[in-house]
Structures are given as structure tokens and as C-alpha cells.
C-alpha positions in Angstrom: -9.2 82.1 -48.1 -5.8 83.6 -49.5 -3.0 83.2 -47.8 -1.8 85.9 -45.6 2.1 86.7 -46.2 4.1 89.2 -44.8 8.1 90.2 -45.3 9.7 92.6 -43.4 13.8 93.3 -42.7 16.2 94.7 -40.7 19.2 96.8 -42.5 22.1 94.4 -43.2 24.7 95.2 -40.5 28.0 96.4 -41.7 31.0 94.1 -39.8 33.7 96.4 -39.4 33.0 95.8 -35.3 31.1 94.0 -32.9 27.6 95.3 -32.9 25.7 97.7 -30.1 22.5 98.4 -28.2 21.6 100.0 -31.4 21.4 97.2 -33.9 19.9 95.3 -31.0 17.1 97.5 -30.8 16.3 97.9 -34.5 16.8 94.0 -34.7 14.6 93.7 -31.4 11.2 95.8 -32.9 11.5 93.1 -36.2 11.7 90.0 -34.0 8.7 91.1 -32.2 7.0 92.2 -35.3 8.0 89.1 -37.1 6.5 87.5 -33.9 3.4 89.2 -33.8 2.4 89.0 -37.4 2.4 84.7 -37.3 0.2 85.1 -34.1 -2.0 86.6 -36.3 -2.2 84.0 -39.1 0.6 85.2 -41.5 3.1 83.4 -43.4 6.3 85.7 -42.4 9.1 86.0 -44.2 11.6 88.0 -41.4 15.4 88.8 -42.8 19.1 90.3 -41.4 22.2 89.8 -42.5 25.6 91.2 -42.7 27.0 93.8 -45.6 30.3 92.5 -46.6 31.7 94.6 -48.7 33.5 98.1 -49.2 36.5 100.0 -48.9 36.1 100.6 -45.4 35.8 96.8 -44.5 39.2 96.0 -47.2 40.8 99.0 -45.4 40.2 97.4 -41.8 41.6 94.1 -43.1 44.7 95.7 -44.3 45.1 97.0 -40.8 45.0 93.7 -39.2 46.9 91.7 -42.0 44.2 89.4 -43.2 42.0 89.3 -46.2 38.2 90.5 -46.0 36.9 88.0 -45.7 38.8 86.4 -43.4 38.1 89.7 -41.6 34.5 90.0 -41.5 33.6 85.9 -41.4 33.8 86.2 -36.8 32.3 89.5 -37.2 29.5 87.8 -38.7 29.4 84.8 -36.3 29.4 87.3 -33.4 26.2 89.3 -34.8 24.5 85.4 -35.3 25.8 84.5 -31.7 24.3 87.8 -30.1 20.5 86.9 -32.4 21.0 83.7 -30.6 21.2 85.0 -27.1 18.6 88.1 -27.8 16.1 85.4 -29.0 16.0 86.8 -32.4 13.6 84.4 -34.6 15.4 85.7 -38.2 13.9 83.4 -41.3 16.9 84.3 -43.2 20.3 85.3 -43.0 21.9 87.0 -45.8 25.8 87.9 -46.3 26.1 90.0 -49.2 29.6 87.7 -49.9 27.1 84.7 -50.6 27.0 83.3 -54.2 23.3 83.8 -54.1 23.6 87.5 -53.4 26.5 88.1 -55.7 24.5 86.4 -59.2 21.5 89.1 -58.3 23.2 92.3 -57.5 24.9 91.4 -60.8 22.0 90.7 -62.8 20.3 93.8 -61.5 23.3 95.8 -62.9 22.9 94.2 -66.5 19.3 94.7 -66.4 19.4 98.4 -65.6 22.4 98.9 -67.8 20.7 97.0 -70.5 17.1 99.3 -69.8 19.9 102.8 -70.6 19.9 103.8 -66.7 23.1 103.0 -66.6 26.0 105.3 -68.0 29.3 105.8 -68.0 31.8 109.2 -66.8 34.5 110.0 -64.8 32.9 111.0 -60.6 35.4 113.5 -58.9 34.0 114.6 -55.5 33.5 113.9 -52.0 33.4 110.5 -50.5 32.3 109.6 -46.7 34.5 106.2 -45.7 32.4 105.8 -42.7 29.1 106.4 -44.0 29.9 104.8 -47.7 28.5 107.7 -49.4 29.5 110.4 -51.7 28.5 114.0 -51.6 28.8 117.3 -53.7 30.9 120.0 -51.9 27.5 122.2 -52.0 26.1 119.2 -49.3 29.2 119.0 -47.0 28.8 120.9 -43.4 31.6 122.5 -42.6 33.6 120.6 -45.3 32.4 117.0 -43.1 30.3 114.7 -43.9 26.4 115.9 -43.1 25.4 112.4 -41.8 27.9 111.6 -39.4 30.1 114.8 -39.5 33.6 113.3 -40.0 36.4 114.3 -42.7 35.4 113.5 -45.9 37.8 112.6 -49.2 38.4 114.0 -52.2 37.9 111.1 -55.2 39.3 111.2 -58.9 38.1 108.1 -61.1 36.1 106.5 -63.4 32.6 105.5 -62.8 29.2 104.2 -64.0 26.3 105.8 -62.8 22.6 105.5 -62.1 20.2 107.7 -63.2 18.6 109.0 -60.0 17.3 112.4 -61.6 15.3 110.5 -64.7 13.1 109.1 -61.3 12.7 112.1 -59.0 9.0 113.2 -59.7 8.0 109.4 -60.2 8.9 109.1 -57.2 7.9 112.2 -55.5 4.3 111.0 -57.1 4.4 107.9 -55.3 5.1 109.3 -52.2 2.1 111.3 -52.3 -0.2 108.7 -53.6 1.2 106.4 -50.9 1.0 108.6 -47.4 2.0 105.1 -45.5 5.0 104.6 -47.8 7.9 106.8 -45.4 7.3 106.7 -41.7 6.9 108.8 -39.2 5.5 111.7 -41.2 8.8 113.8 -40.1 11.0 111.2 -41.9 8.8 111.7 -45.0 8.9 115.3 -45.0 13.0 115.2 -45.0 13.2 113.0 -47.6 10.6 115.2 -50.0 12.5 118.3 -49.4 15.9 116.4 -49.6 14.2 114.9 -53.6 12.8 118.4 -54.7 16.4 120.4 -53.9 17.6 117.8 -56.5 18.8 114.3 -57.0 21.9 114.4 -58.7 23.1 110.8 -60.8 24.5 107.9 -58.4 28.0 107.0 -58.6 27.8 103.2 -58.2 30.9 102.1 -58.9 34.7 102.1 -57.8 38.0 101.0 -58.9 40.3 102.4 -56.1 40.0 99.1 -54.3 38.4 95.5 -55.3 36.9 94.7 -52.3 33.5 94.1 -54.2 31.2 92.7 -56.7 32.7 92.8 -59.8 30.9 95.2 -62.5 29.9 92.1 -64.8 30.5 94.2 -67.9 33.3 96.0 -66.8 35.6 93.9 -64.3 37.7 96.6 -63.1 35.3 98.3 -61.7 33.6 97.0 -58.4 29.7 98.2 -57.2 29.1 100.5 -55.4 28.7 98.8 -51.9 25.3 100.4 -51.1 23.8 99.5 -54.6 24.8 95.8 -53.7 23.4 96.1 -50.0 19.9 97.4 -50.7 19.8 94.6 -53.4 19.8 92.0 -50.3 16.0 92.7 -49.8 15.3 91.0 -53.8 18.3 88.2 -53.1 16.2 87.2 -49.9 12.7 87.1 -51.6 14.3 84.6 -53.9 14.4 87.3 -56.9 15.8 85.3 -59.7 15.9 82.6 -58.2 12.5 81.0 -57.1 9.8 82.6 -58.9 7.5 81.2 -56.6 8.7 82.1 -53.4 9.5 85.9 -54.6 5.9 86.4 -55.7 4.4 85.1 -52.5 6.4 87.6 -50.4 7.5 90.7 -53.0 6.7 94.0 -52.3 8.1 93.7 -48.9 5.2 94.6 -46.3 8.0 96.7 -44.2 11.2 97.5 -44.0 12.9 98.7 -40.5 16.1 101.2 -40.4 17.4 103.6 -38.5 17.1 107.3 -39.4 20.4 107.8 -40.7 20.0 105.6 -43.5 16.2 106.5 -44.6 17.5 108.3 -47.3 19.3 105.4 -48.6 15.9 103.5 -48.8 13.8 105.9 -49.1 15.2 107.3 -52.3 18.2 105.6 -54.5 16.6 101.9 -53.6 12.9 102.5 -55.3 14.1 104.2 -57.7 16.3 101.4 -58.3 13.2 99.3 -57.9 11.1 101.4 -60.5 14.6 100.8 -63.1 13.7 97.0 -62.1 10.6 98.0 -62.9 8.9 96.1 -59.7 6.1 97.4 -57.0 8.4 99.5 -54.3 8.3 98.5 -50.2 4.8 99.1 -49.0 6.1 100.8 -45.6 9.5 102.5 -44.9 10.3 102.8 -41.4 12.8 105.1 -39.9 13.4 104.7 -36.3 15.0 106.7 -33.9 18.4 106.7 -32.4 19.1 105.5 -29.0 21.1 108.4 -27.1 23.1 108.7 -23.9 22.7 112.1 -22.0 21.1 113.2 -24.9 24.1 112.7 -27.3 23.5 109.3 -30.4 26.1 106.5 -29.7 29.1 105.7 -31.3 32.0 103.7 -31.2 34.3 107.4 -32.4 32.6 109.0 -29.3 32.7 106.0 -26.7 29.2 105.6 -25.3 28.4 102.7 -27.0 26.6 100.2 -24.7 27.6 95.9 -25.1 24.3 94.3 -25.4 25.9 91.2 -24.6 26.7 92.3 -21.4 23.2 93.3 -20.5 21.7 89.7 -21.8 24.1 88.5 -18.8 23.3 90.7 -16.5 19.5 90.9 -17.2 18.1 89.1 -19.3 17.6 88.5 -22.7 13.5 89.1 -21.8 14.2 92.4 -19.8 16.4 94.1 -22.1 13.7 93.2 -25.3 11.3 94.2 -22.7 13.0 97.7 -22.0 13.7 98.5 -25.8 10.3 98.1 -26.6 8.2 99.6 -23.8 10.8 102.5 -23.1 11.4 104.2 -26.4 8.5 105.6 -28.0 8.9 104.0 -32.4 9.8 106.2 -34.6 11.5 109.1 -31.8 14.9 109.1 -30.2 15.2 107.2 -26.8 17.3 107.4 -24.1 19.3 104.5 -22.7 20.5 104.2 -19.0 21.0 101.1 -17.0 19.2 103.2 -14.4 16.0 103.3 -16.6 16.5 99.9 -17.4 16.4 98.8 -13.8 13.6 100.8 -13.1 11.5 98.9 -16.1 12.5 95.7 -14.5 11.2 96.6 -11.1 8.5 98.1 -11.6 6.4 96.4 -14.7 8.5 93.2 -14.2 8.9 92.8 -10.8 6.2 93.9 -9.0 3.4 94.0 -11.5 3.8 90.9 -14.0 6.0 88.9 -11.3 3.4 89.7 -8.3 0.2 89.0 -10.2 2.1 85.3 -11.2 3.7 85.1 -7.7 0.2 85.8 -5.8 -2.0 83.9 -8.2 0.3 80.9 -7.9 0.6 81.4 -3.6 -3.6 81.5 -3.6 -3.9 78.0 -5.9 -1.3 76.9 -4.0 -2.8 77.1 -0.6 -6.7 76.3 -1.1 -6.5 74.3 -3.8 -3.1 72.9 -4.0 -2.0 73.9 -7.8 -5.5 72.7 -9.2 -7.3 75.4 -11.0 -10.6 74.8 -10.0 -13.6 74.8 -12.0 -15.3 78.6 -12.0 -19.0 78.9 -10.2 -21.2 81.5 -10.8 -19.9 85.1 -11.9 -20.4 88.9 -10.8 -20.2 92.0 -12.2 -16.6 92.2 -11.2 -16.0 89.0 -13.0 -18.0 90.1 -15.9 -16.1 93.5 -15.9 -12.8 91.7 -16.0 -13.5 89.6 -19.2 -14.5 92.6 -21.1 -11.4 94.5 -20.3 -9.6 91.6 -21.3 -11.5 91.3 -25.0 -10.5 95.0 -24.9 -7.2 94.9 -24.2 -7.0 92.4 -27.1 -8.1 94.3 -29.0 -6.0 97.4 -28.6 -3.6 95.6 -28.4 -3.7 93.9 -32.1 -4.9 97.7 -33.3 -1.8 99.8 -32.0 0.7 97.0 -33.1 -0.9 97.0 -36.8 -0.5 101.0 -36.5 3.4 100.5 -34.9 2.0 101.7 -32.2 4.5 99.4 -30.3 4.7 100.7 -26.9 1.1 101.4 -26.8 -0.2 98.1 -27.3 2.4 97.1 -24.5 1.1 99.2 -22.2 -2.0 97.8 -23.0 -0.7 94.0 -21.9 0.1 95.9 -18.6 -3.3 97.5 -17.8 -4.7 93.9 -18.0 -1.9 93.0 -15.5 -2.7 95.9 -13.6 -6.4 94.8 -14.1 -5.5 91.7 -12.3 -3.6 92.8 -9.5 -6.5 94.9 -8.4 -8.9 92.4 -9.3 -7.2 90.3 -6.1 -7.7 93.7 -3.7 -11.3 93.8 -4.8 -12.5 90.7 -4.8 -10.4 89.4 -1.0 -10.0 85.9 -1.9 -8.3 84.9 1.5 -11.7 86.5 3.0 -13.8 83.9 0.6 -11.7 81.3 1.6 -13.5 81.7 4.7 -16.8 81.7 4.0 -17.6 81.6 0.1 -15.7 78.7 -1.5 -18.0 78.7 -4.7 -17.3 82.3 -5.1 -13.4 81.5 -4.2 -13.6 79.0 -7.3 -14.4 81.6 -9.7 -12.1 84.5 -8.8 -9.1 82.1 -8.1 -10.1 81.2 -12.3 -10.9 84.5 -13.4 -6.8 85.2 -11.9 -5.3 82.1 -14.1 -7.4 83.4 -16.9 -6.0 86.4 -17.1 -2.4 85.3 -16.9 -3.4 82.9 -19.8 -4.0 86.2 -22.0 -1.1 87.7 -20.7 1.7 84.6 -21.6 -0.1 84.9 -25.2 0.1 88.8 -25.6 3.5 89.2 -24.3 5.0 86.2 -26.6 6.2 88.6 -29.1 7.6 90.8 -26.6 9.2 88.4 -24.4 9.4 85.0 -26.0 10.9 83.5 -23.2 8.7 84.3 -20.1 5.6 84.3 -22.2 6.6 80.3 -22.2 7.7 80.1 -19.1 4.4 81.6 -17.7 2.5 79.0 -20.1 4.3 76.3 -18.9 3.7 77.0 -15.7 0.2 77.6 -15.9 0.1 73.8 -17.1 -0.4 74.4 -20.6 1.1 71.8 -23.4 2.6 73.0 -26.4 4.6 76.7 -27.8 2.9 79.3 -26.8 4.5 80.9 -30.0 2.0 78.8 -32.1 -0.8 80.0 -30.3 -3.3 82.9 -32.4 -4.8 86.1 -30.9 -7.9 85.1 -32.8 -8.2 82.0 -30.6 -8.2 84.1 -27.5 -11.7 83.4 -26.1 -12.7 84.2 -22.1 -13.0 80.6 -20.0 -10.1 78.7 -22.7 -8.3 78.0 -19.8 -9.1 74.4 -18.9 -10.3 74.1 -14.9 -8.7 71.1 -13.6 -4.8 72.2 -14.8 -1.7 71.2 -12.6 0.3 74.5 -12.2 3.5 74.6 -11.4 5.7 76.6 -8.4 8.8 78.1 -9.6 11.4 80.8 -8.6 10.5 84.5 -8.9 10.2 85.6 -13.0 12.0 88.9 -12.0 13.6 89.2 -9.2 13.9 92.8 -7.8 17.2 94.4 -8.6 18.5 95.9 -5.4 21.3 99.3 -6.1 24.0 99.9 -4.1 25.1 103.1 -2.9 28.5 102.4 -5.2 26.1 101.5 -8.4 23.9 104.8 -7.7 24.8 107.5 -10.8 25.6 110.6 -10.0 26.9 112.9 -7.0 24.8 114.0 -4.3 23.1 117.7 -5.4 23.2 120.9 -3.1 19.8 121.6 -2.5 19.4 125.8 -3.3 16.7 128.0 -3.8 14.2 126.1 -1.8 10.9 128.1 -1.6 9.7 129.1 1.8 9.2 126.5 4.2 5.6 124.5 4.7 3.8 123.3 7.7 2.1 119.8 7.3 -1.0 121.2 7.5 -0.1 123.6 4.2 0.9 120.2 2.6 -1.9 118.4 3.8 -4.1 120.7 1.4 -2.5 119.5 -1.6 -4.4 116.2 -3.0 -2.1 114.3 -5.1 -3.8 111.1 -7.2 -2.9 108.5 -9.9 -4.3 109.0 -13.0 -3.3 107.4 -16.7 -3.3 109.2 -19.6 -6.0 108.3 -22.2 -5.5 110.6 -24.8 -2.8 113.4 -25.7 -2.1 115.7 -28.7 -0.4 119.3 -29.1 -2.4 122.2 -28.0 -4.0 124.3 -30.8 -2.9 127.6 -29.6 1.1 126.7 -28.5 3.9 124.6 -29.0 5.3 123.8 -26.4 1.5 122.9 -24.2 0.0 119.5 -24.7 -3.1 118.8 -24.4 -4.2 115.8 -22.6 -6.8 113.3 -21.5 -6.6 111.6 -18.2 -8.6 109.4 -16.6 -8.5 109.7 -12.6 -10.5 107.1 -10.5 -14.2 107.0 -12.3 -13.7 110.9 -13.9 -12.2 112.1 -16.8 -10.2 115.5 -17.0 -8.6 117.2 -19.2 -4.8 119.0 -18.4 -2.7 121.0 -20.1 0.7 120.7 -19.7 4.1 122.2 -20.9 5.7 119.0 -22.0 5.8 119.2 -26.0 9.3 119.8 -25.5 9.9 116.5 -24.1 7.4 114.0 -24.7 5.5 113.4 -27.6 2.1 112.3 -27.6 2.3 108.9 -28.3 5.0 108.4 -25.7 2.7 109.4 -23.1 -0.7 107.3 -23.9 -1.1 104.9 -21.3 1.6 106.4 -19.0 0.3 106.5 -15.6 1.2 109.6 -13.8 0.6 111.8 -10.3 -1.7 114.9 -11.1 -2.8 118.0 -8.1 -6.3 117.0 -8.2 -7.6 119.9 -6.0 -5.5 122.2 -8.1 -8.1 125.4 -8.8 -9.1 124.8 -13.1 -7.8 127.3 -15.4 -7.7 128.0 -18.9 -4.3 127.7 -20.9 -4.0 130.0 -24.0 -7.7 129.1 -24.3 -8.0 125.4 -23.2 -8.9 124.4 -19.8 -7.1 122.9 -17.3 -8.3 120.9 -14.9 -5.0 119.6 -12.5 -1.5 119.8 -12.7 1.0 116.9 -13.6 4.0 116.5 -11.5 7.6 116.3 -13.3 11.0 116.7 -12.3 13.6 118.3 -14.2 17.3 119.2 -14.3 19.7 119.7 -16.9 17.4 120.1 -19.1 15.9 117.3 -18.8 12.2 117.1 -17.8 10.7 113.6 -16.4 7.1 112.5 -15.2 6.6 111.2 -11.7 5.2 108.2 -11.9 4.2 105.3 -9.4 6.6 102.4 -9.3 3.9 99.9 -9.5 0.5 100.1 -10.6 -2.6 101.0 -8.5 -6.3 101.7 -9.0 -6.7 105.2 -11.0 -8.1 107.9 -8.4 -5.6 106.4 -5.8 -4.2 108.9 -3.1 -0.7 109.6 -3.0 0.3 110.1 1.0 
């Protein structure tokens, strides 16, 4: 059988500061891609690093009266140190001041020079400090930068350029042939309509400051910093440099960035690629931004959030656990330690921490941290294993599709599955009377928890291994495969072990609670209990949602409630996308009189708050069986 390889990166950070929640959450989804993929039998190849150079980084070392280098060198060490601590599992990484890096990005520059894409003229126009990017005064928004929206500056000099405009319908043709190629979709369409209102030649070098690779036939001039960053993808591969290695892993399988720099790689580095003439990146993905009250995060603006500080207050675990559950891939996300804190209750806490914490409690007591050998099984039983092979198998399926919060929530129905698998089947009422039967639901429990330590190892390396070791179980288990997960592979007769809560519930204080206290106006006419006690309010999960034919701002959505499926319409488009809401589990009116919607029918209502402008779903804090009353 062929060996299964598979290369995917992170932008290269530029060190002009210490890094942010941001780059932690980009760097975050790779790790547990990375992760994921050699569960599944790949060779990976998973890659970071810092971007070096640039006038901006030479300016910053000016201002603090040391070299660049000098400069960025504990910059770099601090983005390394904070990997360390977020449990980032990087195969290589790159600093576009290596020797390494500099010999390719130089060599690339001959070769395309060499192949006529290359030219030289004088540039006069805008340039973008910030952003390292140059614009025509026809693309400038109110004469700012568009990207980022600060002051741009005027630039006089000579330059060699890149013929971006000889490439634009190659490449417009590849991104039609290749519908996975830029994703989301909406990222994709930008960057078609951005190609087809013209791709004017690419400055790509400077002589206004030498902070730089040198142009190797032209030393005055330096590259043009983004040229030499996007080239880090080929150094890493081992492009020029180990034939062997860089045809195992080239074209990179998938490449993660965040929004604002999709057209970077979405446009001037294939075509640079197709001047290389090499196969372009099979996936492009452009992530969201992480916002606060609905604004992105920057250090100009001061809302930038220290992941540092969360690690120590949290967790390296719960804040991987939040950034990946949370924030639906590909769509903005908002941040709050108040959301965080929620996560951690709530799916930590009570739902992962009590299934452990009960399992453990129940061994503990009848059969004093032995897992006994299973009996005979029921239906129950029987029911369990199969949504365990199903979970599984979701699971692998939404991850493949990066579907990443999806297939999470598909770990925690199984640990949901679980938890109500102890209501059902009353083991301290067969500890009584039915030891044999005891045997075999006190398994079935560790069995489950074995799935669950293997499916959450890309998420949360950590507990995934504290859970295995725990459960008695020798070895990583990092080096375990999904393939290898079989029902009744956990060997009866293990020694678990007692330990301290995984999550322990994070308690606020009235001086920690956000916000002032609200006036309460325009309440509606006061209710009798008996009025309320009309009103039948269950749990249900969504199963399925996408837009409503007939209206923009309706979803249309799938839920299952108890043993029934419905159908609900809601008017949520404006705040939730449909893949942010499969798997949610959310309070519907169950008694609620159906009705069509602009021609759909409705069979419930969902219940949401809002304020602000803000809409959110009410959800229960921990899980409980679908169908459940809410009193």
C-alpha cells in the first residue's frame, strides 16, 4: 500500500510583537489537524514559523536601538515558548532569516527571472507598512489601506516586478476546475471577483531599506517581503534541497490562514507556483476572525486577548477546547472569557468530567478499580456500541470535510450517550440484585471513555492522556489509530486509577460578572402559573439545518426531540449559520400550534435571547436525554 502523506501549515507569524488569541487559534485548528490526520495513518508533515523580514520589522528595530535581528530573535522564542505551552506538535519551524530559507527564495527569483516573468521599472504608488502591501490609488478606501484601513504611503523607486496579469485566466481556470481549491465558498467568490477586475504586475522588490533578502542579480535591491514569505511553504518541503523529502509531501494537502491574507495565497503565491511551474496547494483555507463585541482584534484598537494568560488561568486543554468547539471554521467568532467559562462548565465539567468522575466512583466502590469482565448484553448495551461505531464515524467524516466543530460535537453526544446510559441502566440498583448484569454496564461505561480519550486526542492532547492513563492503559494515546477502534478493546481486568477532578467547575464572582445590572421595561402583561403551566418547553438537538428557500433571514431546521423528528423554522440566518448550529442542543415550545413560514411548516419555536443586537440560543448547561422537560 502507498504511503499516505499529508502537509499542511500555518501562515508564518510576523514578530513585530508578542502574538494573540488569534495566531493561537489559527495555530490551534493545524495542531489538531496535524493530530488527527496521523491518527488516521498519515505521514504528516505540519509547519509554522516566523516572517523576519521587512521594513516594518527594520523600522521597529530602529525604534528600540538594536539591529533586526537582534529585534525579532525573543520575538521568535516567545511565539516557540507559547507552541510549547498550547501543546502545539509543529514538525518544523521555519524563520525566513534561516540560511536554508534565504538559498530558495533566491533561487526562486533567478528561476522566474530567468523563465522572462521577471522585469524591471520604476513602481510609484501606494504602500501599506502594516499590512506589507502595495495598492493603486483606484483600490485605496478613503485614501487607507482597504485591508486594515490605516494611512497608506506614497512610494518613488525602482523595482522588479512579477508578472501577475500573464497568469490571471490560468488561474481563474484552475479555480473552476478545482471547486475545493479556496475555502469557504465565500472566500472563493472574493477572490474571483477580486482576479477578474484585474491583476495588475507585483512589485517585489525594494531599495528604501535593506532589511531583506538580497535580489541575487541585483544586490541593491531587497525582495519584496511577501514574495520571500509565501516561498517558506517550498523551503519547508525541502524544495531544492532534498529531492526526496519535497516529492513525498509537495503539493501541500492544506494550507490554514486567516481571511485577511487569502488573497495573498490565494492569488500572487500560485501564480508564483505556476512561474515555478509546480502543482499549486490542493486546499486554501481562510478562516475567520475572532472578534470582541463584534469588532476583529488588534493591538491599534486594544482588545487584543494574551493567550498566555488564559493557558494559566485555564488550561492549555480548555482554551484548545474552546477555540475549536465555539467558533464555527471558516466564520467569525466571538471571544469572551464569559463564553469560555461557560464551555468549561458545561461540556468539561459536568459532561466529560461527570461521566469520568461517576464511572470511576461506581468501579471504585463494587469493584474496587478492577474493570470487570462484561456478562451478557441487552439492547441498551447493544444500542450503545452502535452509537459509538457511529459517532466514529462522523466523527472522521466532518473532520475530513473541516467540519471541525461538528465532529466535536459528535465526541460529546457519545459523552452524553454515556451519562444517560448510567440513568438508564441504575447500576447502584444492580448492585443489589444483578451483579452479572452490573459487570457489563460498569464495562460498557469504561468502554466508552476508552473511545472518548482516543477521539478527543487531537482536540485536547493532554486530557485525552490523562483519561488513558487513568483508565490503566500503557503507552501514547497519540499513537493510537481510529481504525483500531473496535467495541470490547478495552481489556476487563485493568487497574484504574482515582485522581483529582479533570475540570473543576469555575465558580464567578459577583466582581468577575460582566456587565451592569439591566432595567427591566416593557414587560408584557403579567402571567398566572397556570398560563405558564401551558407552555411545554423540551430539549431537542438539531440534526439538520440550511437557509429557507423562500427568505433570508428564516432557517430551516431539523430537530430531533425525544423519539420524534420536527421540523422549525426560525429567524436566525442573521446570526447563526447552518453549520454552527448542527449538533447544538437547544429549548423548543413543543406545544406551540404548527404553522407555515413563507411556505414551510413549522412545527415549534426555539427559544433565544437577544440584546444589542445580538441574538443567542438557550441552551441547557449540561446534557440531558432529547424530549426532556424543562420545569
Amino acid at each position: 500500500m502507498p504511503e499516505k502523506t499529508y502537509y499542511l501549515t500555518t501562515p508564518i507569524y510576523y514578530p513585530s510583537d508578542k502574538l494573540h488569541i488569534g495566531h493561537a487559534y489559527t495555530t490551534t485548528i493545524a495542531d489538531m489537524i496535524a493530530r488527527y490526520r496521523k491518527m488516521s495513518g498519515y505521514q504528516v508533515l505540519f509547519v509554522t514559523g516566523s516572517d523576519e523580514h521587512g521594513q516594518k520589522i527594520e523600522r521597529k528595530a530602529l525604534e528600540k536601538g538594536s539591529n533586526p535581528l537582534e529585534y525579532v530573535t525573543p520575538i521568535v522564542e516567545s511565539f516557540q515558548d507559547l507552541w510549547q505551552k498550547l501543546n502545539i506538535s509543529y514538525d518544523d519551524f521555519i524563520r525566513t532569516t534561516e540560511e536554508r530559507h534565504i538559498k530558495v527564495v533566491q533561487a526562486i527569483f533567478t528561476k522566474i527571472w530567468e523563465n522572462g516573468d521577471i522585469y524591471k521599472s520604476k513602481y510609484e504608488g501606494w504602500y501599506c507598512n502594516p499590512c506589507e502591501a502595495f495598492w493603486l490609488e483606484r483600490q485605496l478606501v478613503d485614501g487607507n489601506c482597504p485591508d486594515c484601513g490605516r494611512p497608506v504611503e506614497l512610494t518613488k523607486e525602482e523595482s522588479y516586478f512579477f508578472r501577475l496579469s500573464k497568469y490571471a485566466d490560468r488561474l481563474l481556470q484552475h479555480i473552476e476546475e478545482h471547486p475545493e481549491f479556496i475555502q469557504p465558498e465565500s472566500r472563493k467568490n472574493e477572490m474571483v471577483a477580486f482576479i477578474k477586475s484585474g491583476l495588475e504586475d507585483l512589485c517585489i522588490s525594494r531599495t528604501s531599506f535593506d532589511w531583506g533578502i538580497p535580489v541575487p542579480i541585483n544586490a541593491e535591491h531587497v525582495i519584496y517581503v511577501w514574495f520571500d514569505a509565501l516561498s517558506n511553504y517550498l523551503t519547508a518541503a525541502g524544495y531544492l534541497q532534498d529531492t526526496e523529502e519535497f516529492n513525498r509531501y509537495w503539493p501541500a494537502d492544506l494550507h490554514i490562514v486567516g481571511k485577511e491574507i487569502v488573497r495573498f495565497h490565494t492569488i500572487i503565491w500560485p501564480i508564483m507556483l505556476m512561474a515555478l511551474d509546480l502543482p499549486l496547494p490542493k486546499t486554501i483555507f481562510g478562516h475567520g476572525w475572532l472578534v470582541m463585541d463584534g469588532d476583529k482584534m488588534s493591538k491599534s484598537k486594544g482588545n487584543v486577548v494574551d493567550p498566555l494568560l488564559l493557558i494559566e488561568e485555564f488550561g492549555a486543554d480548555a482554551l484548545r477546547y474552546f477555540l475549536l468547539r465555539e467558533i464555527s471554521f471558516g466564520h467569525d467568532g466571538n471571544f469572551s472569557r464569559e463564553a469560555l467559562i461557560k464551555r468549561t462548565n458545561a461540556d468539561l465539567a459536568n459532561d466529560l468530567g461527570n461521566l469520568l468522575h461517576r464511572s470511576t466512583a461506581m468501579l471504585d466502590k463494587y469493584y474496587h478499580l478492577v474493570v470487570p469482565k462484561p456478562g451478557a448484553r441487552q439492547q441498551v448495551d447493544l444500542d450503545l456500541e452502535q452509537l459509538a461505531a457511529e459517532v466514529v464515524s462522523v466523527y472522521q467524516e466532518s473532520i475530513d470535510e473541516l467540519k471541525l466543530n461538528k465532529g466535536i460535537a459528535e465526541v460529546w453526544r457519545l459523552i452524553g450517550a454515556g451519562n444517560k446510559y448510567i440513568d438508564e441502566t441504575t447500576p447502584w440498583v444492580l448492585a443489589k440484585n444483578d451483579p452479572e448484569r452490573l459487570a457489563t454496564v460498569i464495562y460498557s461505561l469504561f468502554e466508552v471513555l476508552r473511545y472518548v480519550a482516543v477521539l478527543i486526542a487531537p482536540i485536547m492532547p493532554g486530557t485525552a492522556q490523562e483519561i488513558w492513563s487513568r483508565l490503566g492503559l500503557t503507552g501514547l494515546v497519540a499513537e493510537c489509530q481510529f481504525a483500531d477502534l473496535v467495541w470490547g478493546g478495552y481489556p476487563s481486568g485493568s487497574k484504574v486509577q482515582k485522581g483529582e477532578p479533570l475540570f473543576p467547575r469555575i465558580e464567578i464572582t459577583e466582581d468577575e460578572a460582566d456587565g451592569e445590572a439591566m432595567e427591566l421595561t416593557d414587560l408584557k402583561e403579567e402571567i398566572t402559573i397556570d398560563d405558564f403551566a401551558k407552555i411545554d418547553l423540551r430539549v431537542a438537538q438539531i440534526i439538520k439545518a440550511e437557509p429557507h428557500p423562500n427568505a433570508d433571514r428564516l432557517l430551516k431546521l431539523q430537530v430531533q426531540v425525544g423519539p420524534e423528528q420536527r421540523q422549525i423554522v426560525a429567524g436566525i440566518a442573521e446570526h447563526y449559520s447552518p453549520d454552527q448550529l448542527v449538533g447544538k442542543e437547544i429549548i423548543i415550545v413543543a406545544n406551540l400550534k404548527p404553522a407555515k413560514l413563507r411556505g414551510e411548516l413549522s412545527q415549534g419555536m426555539l427559544l433565544a435571547a437577544s440584546g444589542d443586537g445580538q441574538l443567542a440560543l438557550v441552551t441547557p448547561e449540561r446534557t440531558v436525554p432529547l424530549g426532556g422537560k424543562v420545569k
